[in-house]
C-alpha positions as CSV (number, residue, x, y, z in Angstrom):
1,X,23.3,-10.9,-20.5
2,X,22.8,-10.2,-16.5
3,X,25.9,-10.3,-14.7
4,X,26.3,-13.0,-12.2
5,X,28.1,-10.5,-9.9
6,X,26.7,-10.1,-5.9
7,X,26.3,-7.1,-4.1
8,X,26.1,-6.6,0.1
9,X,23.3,-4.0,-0.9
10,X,19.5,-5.4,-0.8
11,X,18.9,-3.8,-4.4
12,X,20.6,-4.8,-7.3
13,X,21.2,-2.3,-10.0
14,X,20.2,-4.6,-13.0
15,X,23.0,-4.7,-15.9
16,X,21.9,-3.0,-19.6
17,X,21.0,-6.2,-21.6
18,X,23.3,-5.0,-24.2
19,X,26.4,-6.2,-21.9
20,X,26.2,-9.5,-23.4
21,X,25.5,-9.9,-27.4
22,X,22.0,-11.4,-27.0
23,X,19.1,-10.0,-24.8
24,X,18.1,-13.5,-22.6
25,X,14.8,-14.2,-22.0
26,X,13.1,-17.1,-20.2
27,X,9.2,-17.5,-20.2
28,X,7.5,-19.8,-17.4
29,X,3.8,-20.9,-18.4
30,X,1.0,-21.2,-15.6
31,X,-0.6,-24.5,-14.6
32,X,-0.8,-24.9,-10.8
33,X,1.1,-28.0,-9.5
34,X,2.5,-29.1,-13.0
35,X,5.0,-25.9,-12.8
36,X,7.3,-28.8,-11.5
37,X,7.7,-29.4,-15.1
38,X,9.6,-26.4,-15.7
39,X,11.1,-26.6,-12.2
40,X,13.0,-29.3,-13.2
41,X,14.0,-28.4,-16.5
42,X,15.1,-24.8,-14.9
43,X,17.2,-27.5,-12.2
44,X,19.1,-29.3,-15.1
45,X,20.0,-26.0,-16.9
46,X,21.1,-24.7,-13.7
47,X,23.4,-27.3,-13.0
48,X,25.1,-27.6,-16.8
49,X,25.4,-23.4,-16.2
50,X,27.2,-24.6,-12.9
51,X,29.4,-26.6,-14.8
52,X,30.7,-23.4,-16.5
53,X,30.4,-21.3,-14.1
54,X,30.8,-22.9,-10.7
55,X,28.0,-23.9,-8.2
56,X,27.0,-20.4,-7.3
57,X,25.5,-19.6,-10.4
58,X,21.7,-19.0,-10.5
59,X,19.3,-18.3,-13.2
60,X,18.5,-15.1,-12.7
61,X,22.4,-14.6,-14.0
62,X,22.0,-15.2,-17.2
63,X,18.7,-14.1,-17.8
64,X,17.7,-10.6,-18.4
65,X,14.0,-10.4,-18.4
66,X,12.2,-13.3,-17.0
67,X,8.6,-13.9,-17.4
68,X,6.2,-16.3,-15.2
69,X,2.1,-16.4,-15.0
70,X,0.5,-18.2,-11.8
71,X,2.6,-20.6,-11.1
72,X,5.5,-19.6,-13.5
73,X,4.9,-16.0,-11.7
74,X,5.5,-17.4,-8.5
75,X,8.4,-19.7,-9.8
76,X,10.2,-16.1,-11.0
77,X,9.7,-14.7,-7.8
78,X,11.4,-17.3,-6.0
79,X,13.9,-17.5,-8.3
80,X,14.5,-13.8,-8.9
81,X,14.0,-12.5,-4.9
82,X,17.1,-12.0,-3.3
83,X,18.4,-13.5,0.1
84,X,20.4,-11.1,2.9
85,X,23.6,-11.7,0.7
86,X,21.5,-10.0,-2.2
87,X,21.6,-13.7,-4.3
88,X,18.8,-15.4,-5.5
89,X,16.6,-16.9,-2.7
90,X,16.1,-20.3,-4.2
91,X,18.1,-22.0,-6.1
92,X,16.5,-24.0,-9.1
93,X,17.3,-27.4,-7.8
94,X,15.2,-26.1,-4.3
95,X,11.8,-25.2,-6.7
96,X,10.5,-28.4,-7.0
97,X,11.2,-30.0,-3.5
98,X,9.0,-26.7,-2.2
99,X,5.7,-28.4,-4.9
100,X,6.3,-31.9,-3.4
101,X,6.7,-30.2,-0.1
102,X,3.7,-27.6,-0.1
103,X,1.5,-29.1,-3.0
104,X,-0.7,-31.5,-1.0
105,X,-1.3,-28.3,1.7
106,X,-2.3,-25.6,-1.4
107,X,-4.3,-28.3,-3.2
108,X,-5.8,-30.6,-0.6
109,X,-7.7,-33.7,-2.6
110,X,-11.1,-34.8,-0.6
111,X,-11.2,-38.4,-0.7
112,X,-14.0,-40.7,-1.5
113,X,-17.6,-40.0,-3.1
114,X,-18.6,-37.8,-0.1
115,X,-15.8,-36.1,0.1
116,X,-16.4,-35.9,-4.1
117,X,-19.4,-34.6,-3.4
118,X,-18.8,-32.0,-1.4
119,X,-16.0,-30.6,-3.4
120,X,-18.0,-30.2,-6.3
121,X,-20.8,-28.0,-4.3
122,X,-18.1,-26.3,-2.8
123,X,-16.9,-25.8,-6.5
124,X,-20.2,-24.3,-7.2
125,X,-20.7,-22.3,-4.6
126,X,-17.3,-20.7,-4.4
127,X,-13.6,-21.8,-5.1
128,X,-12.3,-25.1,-4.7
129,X,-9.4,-24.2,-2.7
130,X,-9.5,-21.4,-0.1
131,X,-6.0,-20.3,-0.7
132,X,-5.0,-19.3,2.8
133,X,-2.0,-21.6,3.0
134,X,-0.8,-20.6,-0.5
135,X,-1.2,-16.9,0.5
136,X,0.9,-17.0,3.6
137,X,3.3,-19.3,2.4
138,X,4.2,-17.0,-0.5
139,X,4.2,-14.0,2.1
140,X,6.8,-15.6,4.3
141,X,9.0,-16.7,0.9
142,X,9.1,-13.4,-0.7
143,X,8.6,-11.2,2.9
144,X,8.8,-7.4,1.8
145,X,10.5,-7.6,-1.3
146,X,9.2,-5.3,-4.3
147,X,9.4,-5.7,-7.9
148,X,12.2,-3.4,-8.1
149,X,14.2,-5.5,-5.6
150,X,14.2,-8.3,-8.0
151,X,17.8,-9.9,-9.4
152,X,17.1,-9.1,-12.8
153,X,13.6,-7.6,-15.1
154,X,11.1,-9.8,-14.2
155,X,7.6,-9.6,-16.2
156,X,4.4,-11.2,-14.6
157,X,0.7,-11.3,-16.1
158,X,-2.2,-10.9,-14.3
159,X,-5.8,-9.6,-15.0
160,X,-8.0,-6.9,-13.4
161,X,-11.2,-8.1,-12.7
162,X,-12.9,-4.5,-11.7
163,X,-11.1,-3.0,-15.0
164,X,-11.4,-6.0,-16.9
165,X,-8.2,-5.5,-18.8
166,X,-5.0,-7.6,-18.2
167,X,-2.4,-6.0,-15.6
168,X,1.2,-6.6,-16.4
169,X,3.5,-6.3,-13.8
170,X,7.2,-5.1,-15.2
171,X,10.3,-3.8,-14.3
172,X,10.6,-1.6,-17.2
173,X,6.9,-0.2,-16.2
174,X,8.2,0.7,-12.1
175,X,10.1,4.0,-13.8
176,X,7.1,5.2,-15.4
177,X,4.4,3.7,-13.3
178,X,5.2,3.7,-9.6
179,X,2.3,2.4,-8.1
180,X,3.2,-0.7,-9.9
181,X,6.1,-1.0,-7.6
182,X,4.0,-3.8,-5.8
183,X,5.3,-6.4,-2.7
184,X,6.4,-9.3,-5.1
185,X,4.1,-11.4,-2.9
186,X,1.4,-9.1,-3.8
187,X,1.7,-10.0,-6.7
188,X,2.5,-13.4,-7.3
189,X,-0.6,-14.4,-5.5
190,X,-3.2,-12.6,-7.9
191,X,-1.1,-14.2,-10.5
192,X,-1.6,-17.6,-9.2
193,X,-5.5,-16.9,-8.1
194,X,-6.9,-19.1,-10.7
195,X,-11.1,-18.7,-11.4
196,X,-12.9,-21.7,-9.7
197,X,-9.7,-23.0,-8.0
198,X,-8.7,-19.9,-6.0
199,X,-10.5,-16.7,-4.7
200,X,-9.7,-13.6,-6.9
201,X,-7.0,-11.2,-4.5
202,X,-7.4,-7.5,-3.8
203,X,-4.8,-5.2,-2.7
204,X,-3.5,-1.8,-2.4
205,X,-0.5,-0.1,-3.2
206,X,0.7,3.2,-3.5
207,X,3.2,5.1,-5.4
208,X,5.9,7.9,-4.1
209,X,3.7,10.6,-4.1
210,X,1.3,8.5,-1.8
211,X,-1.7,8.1,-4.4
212,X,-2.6,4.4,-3.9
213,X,-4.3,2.1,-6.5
214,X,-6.5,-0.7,-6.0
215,X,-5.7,-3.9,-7.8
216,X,-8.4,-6.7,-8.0
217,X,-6.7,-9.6,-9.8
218,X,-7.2,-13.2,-11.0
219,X,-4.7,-15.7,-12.6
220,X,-2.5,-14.4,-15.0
221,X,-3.2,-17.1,-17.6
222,X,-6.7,-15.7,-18.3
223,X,-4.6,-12.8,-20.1
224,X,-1.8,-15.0,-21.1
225,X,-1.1,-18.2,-19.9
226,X,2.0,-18.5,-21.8
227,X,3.5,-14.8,-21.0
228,X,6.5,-15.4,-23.6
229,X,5.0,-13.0,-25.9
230,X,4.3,-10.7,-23.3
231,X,7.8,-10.4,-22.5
232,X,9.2,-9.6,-25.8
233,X,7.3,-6.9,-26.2
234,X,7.8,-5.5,-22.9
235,X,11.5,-5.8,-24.3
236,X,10.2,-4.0,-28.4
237,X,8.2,-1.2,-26.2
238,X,11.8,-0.3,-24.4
239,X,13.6,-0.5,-28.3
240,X,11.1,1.9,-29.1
241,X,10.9,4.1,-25.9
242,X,14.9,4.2,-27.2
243,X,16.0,3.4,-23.5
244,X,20.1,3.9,-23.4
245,X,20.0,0.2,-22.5
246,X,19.0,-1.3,-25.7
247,X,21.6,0.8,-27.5
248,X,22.2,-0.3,-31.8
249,X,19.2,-2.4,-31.3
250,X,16.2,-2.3,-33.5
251,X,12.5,-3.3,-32.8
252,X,12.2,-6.6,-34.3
253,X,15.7,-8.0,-34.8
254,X,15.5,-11.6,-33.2
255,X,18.7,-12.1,-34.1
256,X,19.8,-10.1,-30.5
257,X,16.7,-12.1,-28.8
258,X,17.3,-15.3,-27.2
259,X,14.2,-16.7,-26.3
260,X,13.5,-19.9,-24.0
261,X,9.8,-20.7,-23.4
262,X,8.8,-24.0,-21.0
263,X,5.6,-24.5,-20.6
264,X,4.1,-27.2,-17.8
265,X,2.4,-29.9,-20.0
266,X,-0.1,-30.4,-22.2
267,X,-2.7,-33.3,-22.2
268,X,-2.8,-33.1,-26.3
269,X,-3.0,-37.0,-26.1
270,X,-5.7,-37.5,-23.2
271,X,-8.3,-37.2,-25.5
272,X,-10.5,-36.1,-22.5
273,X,-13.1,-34.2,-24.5
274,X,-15.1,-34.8,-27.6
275,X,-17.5,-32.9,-29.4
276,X,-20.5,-35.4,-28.8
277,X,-19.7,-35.4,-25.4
278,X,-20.0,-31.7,-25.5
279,X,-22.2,-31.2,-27.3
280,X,-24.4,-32.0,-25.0
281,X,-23.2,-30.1,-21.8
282,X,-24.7,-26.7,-20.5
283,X,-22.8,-24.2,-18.6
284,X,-22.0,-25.7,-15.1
285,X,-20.6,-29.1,-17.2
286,X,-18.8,-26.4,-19.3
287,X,-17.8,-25.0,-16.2
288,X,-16.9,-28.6,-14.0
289,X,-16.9,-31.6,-16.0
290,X,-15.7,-34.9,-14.1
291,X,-13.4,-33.5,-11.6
292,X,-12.1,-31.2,-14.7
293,X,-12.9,-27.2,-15.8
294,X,-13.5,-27.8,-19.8
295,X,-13.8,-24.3,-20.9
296,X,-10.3,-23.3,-18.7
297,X,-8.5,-25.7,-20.0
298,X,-9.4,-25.1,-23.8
299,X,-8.6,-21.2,-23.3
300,X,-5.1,-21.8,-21.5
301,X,-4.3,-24.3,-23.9
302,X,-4.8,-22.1,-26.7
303,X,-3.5,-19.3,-25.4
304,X,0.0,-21.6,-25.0
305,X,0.0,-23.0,-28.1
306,X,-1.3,-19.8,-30.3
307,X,1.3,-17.5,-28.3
308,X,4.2,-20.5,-29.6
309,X,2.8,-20.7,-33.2
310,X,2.8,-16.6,-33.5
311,X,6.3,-16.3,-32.4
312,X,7.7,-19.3,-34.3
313,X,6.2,-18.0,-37.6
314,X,8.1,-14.7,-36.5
315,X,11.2,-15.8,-35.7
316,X,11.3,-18.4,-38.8
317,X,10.8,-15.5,-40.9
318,X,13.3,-13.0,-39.6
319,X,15.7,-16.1,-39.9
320,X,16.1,-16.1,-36.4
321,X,14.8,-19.4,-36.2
322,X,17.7,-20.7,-34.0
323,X,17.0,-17.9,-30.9
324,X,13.8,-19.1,-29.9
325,X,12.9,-22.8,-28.2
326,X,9.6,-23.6,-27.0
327,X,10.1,-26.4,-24.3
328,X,6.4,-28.7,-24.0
329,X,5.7,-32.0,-22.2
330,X,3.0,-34.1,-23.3
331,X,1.2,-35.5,-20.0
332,X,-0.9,-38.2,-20.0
């Protein structure tokens, strides 16, 4: 497990997982303002570690890789970012003030039918939200740290647009990949720029040598909305890469996984769709449906759940049943 030890330096050298008996991993799901859902699950763990530990423990100490797409990206980078005193930059009990706080400003609501109105043209003629606030909030959060300043490994989705293959941004990948060595603010926002709510994010970045790479990135949940998966087998590929970290540990033993995977809701119980309904819409109802995005919602809802059914099946039949928790709220 990640040693809760500080450092005066600004980069951490992150601990071999193998220090502790499990390898800890903790998987955020996207979902725009519903990541307070998580937020406050990640506050109440916090504070039961702090009973343990004492009040300065953070969860980036415990964990060794953590995981987040859109939202849950940009909750690992504010929990995973260090401070001047080389400590995590938010506690968990800060996270969710910072959505009541900044939630109304990213998603401002129109109000009444005109202002309806003009939302949904604006939907149909380009993004619903122009992201500027979000963009320079998360700039003056995470400031110039890089994704090998971060606490501990830290694994976050996104998807490449101009490629049109998913981007995974890791901190086992930085040693082989430099160019992925991205501003962490970089790259939480093309995590968080979800299709029709905000405007897809372009950037540059270069590795050592100077040779630069374009990145042209949307949300992170088009390629995996819950990124859980996505971070165990970051953690199989370095098994198999036999990295000196992961010493007497072989690919697929869950038993040395511990695995905690919240996601940020699900409206299971709404009801909100039904086939006859549906069956009757074209692409722009598929598209925006009363106030709602149909086809985004079935796709990140499946990717959740499918991702959870794959790796409980797994787990369950490696009897490791017991090292992996899947944490859902049902929202109304």
């Amino acid at each position: 497990m990640a040693s809760s030890s500080s450092s005066s330096s600004f980069k951490k050298i992150k601990p071999p997982p193998t220090n502790g008996n499990l390898i800890t991993i903790l998987s955020i799901d996207g979902g725009g303002i519903r990541g307070i859902i998580p937020a406050k699950i990640l506050e109440f763990l916090e504070s039961e570690l702090q009973i343990l530990d004492g009040e300065n423990a953070r969860i980036a100490d415990y964990f060794d890789v953590i995981a987040g797409a859109s939202t849950g990206g940009f909750v690992t980078g504010m929990l995973t970012a260090p401070d001047a005193n080389n400590r995590p930059l938010y506690a968990a009990k800060d996270v969710t003030p910072f959505y009541v706080t900044n939630g109304p400003k990213i998603f401002p609501q129109s109000m009444g039918c005109v202002g309806s109105i003009g939302s949904l043209l604006t939907r149909l003629g380009g993004p619903k939200y122009n992201g500027k606030y979000l963009h320079k909030l998360i700039r003056d959060n995470l400031g110039q740290t890089r994704l090998t300043h971060t606490l501990t490994n830290v694994v976050i989705p996104t998807f490449d647009i101009k490629n049109m293959q998913p981007t995974i941004f890791s901190s086992y990948e930085v040693k082989n990949l430099g160019y992925m060595d991205a501003l962490l603010s970089d790259i939480c926002i093309g995590t968080s720029a979800a299709p029709t709510y905000l405007p897809a994010y372009h950037f540059t970045n270069a590795d050592a040598s100077g040779k630069s790479w374009d990145f042209n990135l949307i949300d992170g949940g088009v390629a995996a909305n819950n990124p859980t998966l996505v971070a165990v087998r970051e953690v199989t590929k370095e098994i198999w890469r036999k990295n000196p970290d992961f010493v007497n540990i072989q690919p697929f033993d869950c038993s040395r996984l511990l695995v905690i995977s919240l996601g940020t809701g699900s409206a299971k119980q709404e009801e909100k769709y039904t086939a006859e309904m549906a069956a009757k819409w074209g692409i722009l109802d598929w598209l925006i449906h009363a106030n709602s995005t149909p086809i985004i919602d079935v796709f990140s809802q499946s990717n959740q759940d499918m991702v959870d059914y794959f790796l409980s099946v797994v787990f369950q039949a490696l009897q490791s049943q017991d090292n992996y928790i899947r944490i859902q709220v049902l929202t109304n």
